[in-house]
C-alpha positions in Angstrom: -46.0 36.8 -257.0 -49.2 38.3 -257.6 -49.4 36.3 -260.9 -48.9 33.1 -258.6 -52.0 33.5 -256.7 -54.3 34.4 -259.5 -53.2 31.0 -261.3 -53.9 29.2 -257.8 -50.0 28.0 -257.9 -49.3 29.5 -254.3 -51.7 31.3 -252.1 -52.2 34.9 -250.8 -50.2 35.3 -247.8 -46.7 34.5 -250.0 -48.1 37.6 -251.8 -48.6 39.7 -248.8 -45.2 38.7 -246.9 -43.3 39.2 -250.5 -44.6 43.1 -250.0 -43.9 43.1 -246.4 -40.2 42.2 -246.7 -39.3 44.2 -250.0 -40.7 47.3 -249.0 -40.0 47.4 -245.3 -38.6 50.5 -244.5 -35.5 51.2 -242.5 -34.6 53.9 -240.4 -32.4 56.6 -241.4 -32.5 55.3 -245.4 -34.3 58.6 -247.2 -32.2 58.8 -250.3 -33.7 57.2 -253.8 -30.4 55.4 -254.3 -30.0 53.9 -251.0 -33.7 53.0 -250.9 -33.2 51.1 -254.6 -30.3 49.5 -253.8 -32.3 48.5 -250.7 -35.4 47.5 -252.7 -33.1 45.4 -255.6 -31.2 43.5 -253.3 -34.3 42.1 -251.0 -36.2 41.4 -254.5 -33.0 39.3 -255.2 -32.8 37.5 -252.3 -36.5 36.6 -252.6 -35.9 35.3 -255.9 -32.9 33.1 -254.5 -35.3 31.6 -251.9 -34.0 33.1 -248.8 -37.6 34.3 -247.5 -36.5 33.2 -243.7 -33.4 35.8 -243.6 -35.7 38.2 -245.3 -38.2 37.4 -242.9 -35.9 37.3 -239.7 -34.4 41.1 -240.8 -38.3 42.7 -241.4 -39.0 41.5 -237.9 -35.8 42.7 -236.3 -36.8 46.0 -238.0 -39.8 46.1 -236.3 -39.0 45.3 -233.0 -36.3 48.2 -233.4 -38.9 50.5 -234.5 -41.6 49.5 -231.6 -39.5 51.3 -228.7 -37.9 50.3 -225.3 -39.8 49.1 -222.8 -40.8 51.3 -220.1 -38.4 51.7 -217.3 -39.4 50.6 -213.8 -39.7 53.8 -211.5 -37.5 53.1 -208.1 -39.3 53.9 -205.0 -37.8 57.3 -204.6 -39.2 58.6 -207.6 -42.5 57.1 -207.2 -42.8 58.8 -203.7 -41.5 62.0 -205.8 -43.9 62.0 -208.1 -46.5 61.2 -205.8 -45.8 64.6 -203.4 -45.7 66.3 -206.6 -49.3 65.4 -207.6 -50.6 65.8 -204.0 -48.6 69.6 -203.5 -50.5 70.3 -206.8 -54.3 69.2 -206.3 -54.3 66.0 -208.3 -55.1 63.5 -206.2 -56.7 61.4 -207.9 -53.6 61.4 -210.3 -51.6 60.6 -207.2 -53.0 57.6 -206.5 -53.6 56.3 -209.8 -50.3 56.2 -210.5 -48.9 54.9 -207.2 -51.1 51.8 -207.0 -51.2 50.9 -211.3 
């Protein structure tokens, strides 16, 4: 791929997304032979032109890695956490987080 880009026959960002979806890492893969395996069959399917699967999985991967999204607090624990804050001297604290 790199080869490609020096002769001018394709340009950089094919280069950069070919080492973004071959090397992504997933979770929970740590031994050599899984990660080979891993490694040999995305170089493959590169090579037999499915870049948007390989594509599509990388971003999944991602989005799995990025984390859930925060959890809206009900009203009972926002009134909690605000006595909480007050009984202990933050009140600055206290307010911050029950008006943001």
């Amino acid at each position: 791929e790199l080869k490609s880009v020096r002769k001018r026959e394709s340009n950089s960002e094919r280069a950069l997304v070919f080492l973004a979806v071959v090397l992504a890492r997933r979770p929970g893969l740590t031994k050599s032979a899984g990660i080979k395996r891993r490694v040999k069959n995305r170089l493959a399917l590169w090579q037999e032109g499915k870049f948007d699967a390989l594509v599509q999985d990388t971003t999944n991967l991602a989005l799995a890695r990025a984390g859930g999204t925060r959890r809206v607090a009900s009203e009972e624990s926002k009134a909690r956490s605000f006595n909480t804050s007050v009984l202990d001297g933050n009140l600055r604290k206290a307010v911050r987080n029950l008006t943001g």
